[in-house]
C-alpha positions in Angstrom: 60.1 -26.2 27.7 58.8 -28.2 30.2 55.9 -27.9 33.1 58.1 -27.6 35.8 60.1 -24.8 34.0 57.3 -23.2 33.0 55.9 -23.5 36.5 59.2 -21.6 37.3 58.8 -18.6 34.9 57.1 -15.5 36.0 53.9 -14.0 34.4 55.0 -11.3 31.7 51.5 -9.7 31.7 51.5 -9.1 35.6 54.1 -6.4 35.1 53.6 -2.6 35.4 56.0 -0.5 33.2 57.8 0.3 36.1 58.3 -3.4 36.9 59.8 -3.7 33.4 61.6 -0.7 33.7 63.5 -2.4 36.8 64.6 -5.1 35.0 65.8 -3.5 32.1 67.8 -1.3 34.2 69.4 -4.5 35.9 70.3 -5.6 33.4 71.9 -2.7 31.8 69.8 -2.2 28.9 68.7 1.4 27.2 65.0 2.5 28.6 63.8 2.7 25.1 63.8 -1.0 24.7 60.7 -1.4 27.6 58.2 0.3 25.4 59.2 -1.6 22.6 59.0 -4.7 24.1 55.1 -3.9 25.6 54.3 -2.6 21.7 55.2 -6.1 21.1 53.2 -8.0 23.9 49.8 -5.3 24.1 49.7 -3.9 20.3 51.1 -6.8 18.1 50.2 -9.3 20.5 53.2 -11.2 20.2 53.1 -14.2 22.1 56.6 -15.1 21.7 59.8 -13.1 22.8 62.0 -14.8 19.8 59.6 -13.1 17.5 60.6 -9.7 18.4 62.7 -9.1 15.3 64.2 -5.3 16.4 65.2 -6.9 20.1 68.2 -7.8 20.4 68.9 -11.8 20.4 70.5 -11.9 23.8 67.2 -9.9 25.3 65.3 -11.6 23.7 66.6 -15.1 25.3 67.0 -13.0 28.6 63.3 -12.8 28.5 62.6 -15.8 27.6 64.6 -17.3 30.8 62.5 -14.8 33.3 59.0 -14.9 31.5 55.9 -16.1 30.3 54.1 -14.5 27.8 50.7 -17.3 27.2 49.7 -18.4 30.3 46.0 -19.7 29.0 44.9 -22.1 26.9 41.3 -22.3 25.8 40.1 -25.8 25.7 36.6 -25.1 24.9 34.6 -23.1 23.5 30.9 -23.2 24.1 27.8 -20.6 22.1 27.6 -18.9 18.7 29.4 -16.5 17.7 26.4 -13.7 17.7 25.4 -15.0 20.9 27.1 -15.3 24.3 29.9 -17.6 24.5 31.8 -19.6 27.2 35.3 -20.4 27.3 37.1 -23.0 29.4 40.5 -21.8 29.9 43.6 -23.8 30.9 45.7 -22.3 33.2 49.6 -23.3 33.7 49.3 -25.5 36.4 46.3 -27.2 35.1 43.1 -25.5 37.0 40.7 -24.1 34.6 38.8 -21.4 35.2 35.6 -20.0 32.7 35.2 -16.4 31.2 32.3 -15.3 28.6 32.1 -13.1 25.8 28.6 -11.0 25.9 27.5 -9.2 22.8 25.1 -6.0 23.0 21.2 -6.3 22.9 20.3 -2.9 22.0 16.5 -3.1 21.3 16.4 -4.9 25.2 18.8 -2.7 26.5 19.4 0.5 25.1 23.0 -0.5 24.9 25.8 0.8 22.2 25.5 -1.3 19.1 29.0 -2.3 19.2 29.1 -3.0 23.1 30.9 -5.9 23.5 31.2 -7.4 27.1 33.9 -9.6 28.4 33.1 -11.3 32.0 36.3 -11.9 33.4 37.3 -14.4 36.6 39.6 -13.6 39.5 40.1 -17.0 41.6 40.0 -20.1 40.4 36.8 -21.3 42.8 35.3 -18.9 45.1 35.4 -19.3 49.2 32.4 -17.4 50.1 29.6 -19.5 49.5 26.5 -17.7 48.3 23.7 -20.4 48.5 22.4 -19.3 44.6 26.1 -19.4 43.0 27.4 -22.3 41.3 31.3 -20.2 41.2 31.7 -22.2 44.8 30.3 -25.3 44.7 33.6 -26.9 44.4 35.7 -24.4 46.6 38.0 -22.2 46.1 41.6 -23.3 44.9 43.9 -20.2 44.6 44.0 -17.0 43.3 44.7 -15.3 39.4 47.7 -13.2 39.3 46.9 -10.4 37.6 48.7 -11.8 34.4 46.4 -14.2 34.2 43.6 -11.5 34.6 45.0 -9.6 31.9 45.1 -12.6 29.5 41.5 -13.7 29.6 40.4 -10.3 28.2 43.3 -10.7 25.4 42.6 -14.5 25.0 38.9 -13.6 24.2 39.8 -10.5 21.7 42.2 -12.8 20.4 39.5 -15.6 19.6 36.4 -13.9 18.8 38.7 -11.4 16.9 36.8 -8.2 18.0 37.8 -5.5 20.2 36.3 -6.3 23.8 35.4 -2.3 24.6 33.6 -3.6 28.2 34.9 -5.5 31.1 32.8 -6.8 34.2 34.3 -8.4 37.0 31.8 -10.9 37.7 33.2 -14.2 36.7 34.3 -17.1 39.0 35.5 -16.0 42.5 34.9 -13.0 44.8 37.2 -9.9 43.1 37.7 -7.9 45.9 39.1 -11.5 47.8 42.5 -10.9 45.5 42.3 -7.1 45.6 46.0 -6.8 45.1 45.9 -8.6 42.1 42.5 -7.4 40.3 43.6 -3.7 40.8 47.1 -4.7 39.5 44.9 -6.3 36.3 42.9 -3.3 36.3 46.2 -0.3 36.0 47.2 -3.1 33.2 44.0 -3.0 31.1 43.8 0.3 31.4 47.1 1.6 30.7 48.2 3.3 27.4 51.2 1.1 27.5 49.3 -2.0 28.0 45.5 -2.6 27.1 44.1 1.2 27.3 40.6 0.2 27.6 39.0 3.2 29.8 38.7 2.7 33.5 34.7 3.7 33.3 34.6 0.6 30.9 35.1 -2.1 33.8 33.2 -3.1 37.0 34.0 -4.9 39.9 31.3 -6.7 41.6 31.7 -7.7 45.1 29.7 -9.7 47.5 30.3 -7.0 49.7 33.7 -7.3 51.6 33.6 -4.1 53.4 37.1 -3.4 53.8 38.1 -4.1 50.6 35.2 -1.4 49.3 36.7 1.5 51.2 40.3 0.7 49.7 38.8 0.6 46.4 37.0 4.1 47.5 40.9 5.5 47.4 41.8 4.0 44.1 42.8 6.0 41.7 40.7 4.7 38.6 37.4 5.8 38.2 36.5 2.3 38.0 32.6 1.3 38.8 31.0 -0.9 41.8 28.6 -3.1 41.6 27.5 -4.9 45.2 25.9 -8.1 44.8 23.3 -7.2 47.4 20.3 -9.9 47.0 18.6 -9.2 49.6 17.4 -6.1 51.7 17.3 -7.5 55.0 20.3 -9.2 57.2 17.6 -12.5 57.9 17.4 -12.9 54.2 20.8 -12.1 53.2 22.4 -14.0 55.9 20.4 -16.7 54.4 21.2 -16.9 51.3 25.0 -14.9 51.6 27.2 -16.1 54.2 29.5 -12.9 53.8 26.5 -10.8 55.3 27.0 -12.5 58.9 30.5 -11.0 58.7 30.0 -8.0 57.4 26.1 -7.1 58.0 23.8 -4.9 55.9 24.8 -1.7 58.2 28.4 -1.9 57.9 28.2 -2.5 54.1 25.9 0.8 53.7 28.4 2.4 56.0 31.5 1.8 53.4 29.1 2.6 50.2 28.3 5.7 52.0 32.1 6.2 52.0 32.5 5.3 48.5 29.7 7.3 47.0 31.5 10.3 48.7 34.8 9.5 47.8 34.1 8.7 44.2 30.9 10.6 43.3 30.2 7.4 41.0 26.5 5.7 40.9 26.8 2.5 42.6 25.0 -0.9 41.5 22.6 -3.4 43.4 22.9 -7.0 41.8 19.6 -8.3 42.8 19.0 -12.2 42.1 15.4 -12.4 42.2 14.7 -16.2 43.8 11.3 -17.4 44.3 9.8 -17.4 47.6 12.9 -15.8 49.3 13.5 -12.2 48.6 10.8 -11.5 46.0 8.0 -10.3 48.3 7.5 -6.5 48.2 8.7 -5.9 51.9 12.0 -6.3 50.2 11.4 -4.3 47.3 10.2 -1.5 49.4 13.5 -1.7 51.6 15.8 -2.8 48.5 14.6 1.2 47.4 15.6 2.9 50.8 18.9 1.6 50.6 19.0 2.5 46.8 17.8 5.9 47.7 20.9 6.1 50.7 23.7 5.6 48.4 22.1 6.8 45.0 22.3 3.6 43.4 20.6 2.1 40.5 19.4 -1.5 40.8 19.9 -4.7 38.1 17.3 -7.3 38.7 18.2 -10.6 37.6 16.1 -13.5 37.8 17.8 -16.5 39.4 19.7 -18.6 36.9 19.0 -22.5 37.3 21.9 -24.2 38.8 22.5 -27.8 38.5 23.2 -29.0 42.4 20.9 -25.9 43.9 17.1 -25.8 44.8 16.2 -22.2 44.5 13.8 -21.4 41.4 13.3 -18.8 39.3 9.7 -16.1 39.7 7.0 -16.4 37.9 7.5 -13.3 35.5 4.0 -11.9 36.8 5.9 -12.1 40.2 9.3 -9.9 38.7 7.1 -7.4 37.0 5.6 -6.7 40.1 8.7 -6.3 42.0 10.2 -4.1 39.2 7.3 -1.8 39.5 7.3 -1.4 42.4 10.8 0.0 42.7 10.0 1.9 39.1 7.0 3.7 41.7 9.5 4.2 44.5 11.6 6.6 42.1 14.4 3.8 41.9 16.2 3.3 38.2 15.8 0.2 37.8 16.0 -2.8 34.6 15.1 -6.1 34.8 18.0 -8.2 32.9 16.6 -10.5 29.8 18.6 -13.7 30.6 22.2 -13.7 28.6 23.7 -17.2 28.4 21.3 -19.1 30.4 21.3 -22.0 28.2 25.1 -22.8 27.7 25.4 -22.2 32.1 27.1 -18.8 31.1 24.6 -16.4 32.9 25.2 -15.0 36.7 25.7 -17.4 39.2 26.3 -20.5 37.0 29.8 -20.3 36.5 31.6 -23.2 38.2 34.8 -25.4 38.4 35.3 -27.5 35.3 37.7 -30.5 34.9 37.9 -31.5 30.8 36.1 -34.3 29.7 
């Protein structure tokens, strides 16, 4: 088949039961042939509709007219396979976007043993500019359907051949930017007909696109938020995150307020730690005020060198301090051991690739 036909074809994995229902119903086939067809695509992983042996041939090429059921090819492969690992995924019309696999660290993190954490992409680029974040040093070029959300997690299960049993939202682009397709992904994933991985299992992390955060405050999922706040004043964060002159530190407690109330789920503060900028502890003691407001715990992460970027990492003497002093303001707190650093897999170094 080729590009331009395939270009043509829509994305199996963006539809819902219900989706799949419609077209079975079109087309005048018995209801009974929809779950067999998702036992095929989400338990057996089938990745081809002609290998569907109890469908019936003329379904079967019916399918394959309307449908994709790959849309991603992983064209490299970066790490160890007890480590974290970056993939460089191939999309159909030739952008490439990166995901990483992250195994558990138990005696740093108190984690489950068998934890394993898939950091999935939602754009291909990112359009909102955060001065620390490699995701949109190139721009932003379109967004994922949520097909192509679904496929990174099964891609990555696929390779690694382990269960992925934890999904975070913090890969390239800004989640809450292609809300109808992430929460699309998400129903998917979670589904009993399609991935069933638990919705307390996957995060979203925004920059903090206040609109977006009530909407998700009415979701149904019990789905978890993590704000990449990075600073605790609008000077800093203005500095450093263009989004915040849009949507400014009150407004974005305003909607967490809403969310916390809604959801009655503990929020999470990102919190890049960037030397000289927003490591001083007048930040730390308003960083734990605004914990405190919305009950939220707090992930410190020391910046993440970033080829391009001049911000530097703290001296550790400097994040110890800082951690402290939120541990002595009653804030839970944990100070991330660096995952990935060393392949650019960590937060914030995720980028646009082209294949060398």
């Amino acid at each position: 088949m080729n590009s331009q036909k395939m270009g043509d074809l829509r994305i199996f994995k963006s539809l819902s039961e219900e989706g799949l229902s419609a077209w079975m119903k079109e087309r005048g086939e018995p209801q009974f042939r929809v779950a067999q067809v998702l036992d095929w695509v989400y338990v057996k992983r089938c990745s081809s509709f002609e290998k569907m042996s109890n469908i019936s041939q003329g379904l079967r090429q019916a399918l394959a007219e309307e449908f994709l059921i790959p849309v991603l090819e992983n064209v490299r492969k970066i790490g160890a396979a007890d480590t974290t690992q970056k993939f460089l995924f191939k999309l159909r019309d030739g952008q490439l976007i990166e995901s990483v696999l992250i195994p558990a660290s138990p005696a740093l993190y108190g984690e489950p043993t068998d934890r394993l954490t898939a950091c999935l992409s939602s754009q291909v680029g990112c359009a909102y500019g955060c001065t620390f974040c490699a995701s949109g040093l190139n721009g932003w070029k379109r967004n994922l359907e949520a097909g192509e959300i679904v496929e990174q997690l099964m891609l990555l299960e696929e390779i690694s051949g382990n269960r992925v049993n934890n999904i975070v939202f913090m890969g390239m682009g800004e989640p809450f930017a292609n809300f109808a397709n992430l929460t699309k992904a998400i129903e998917i994933l979670n589904a009993s007909w399609g991935v069933g991985l638990g919705a307390r299992h996957m995060t979203v992390s925004t920059s903090g696109l206040v609109p977006q955060i009530r909407q998700f405050a009415e979701f149904p999922l019990q789905v978890r938020l993590a704000i990449s706040l990075h600073a605790a004043t609008d000077i800093v964060r203005s500095k450093i995150m263009p989004i915040n002159r849009r949507y400014p530190l009150s407004d974005l407690l305003e909607a967490l307020d809403y969310f916390h109330l809604r959801k009655k789920q503990r929020i999470t503060f990102e919190y890049i730690l960037i030397k000289g900028i927003n490591d001083g502890l007048d930040q730390a003691a308003l960083l734990a005020q605004h914990a405190r407001r919305v009950s939220a715990k707090v992930n410190l992460i020391p910046y993440n060198t970033v080829s391009g970027l001049s911000w530097e990492r703290p001296e550790l003497a400097t994040q110890q301090v800082f951690f402290q002093s939120l541990v002595d303001q009653g804030i839970s707190v944990t100070l991330r051991r660096e995952k990935g650093h060393d392949i650019a897999a960590a937060c914030g170094q995720l980028r646009l690739q082209s294949i060398q």
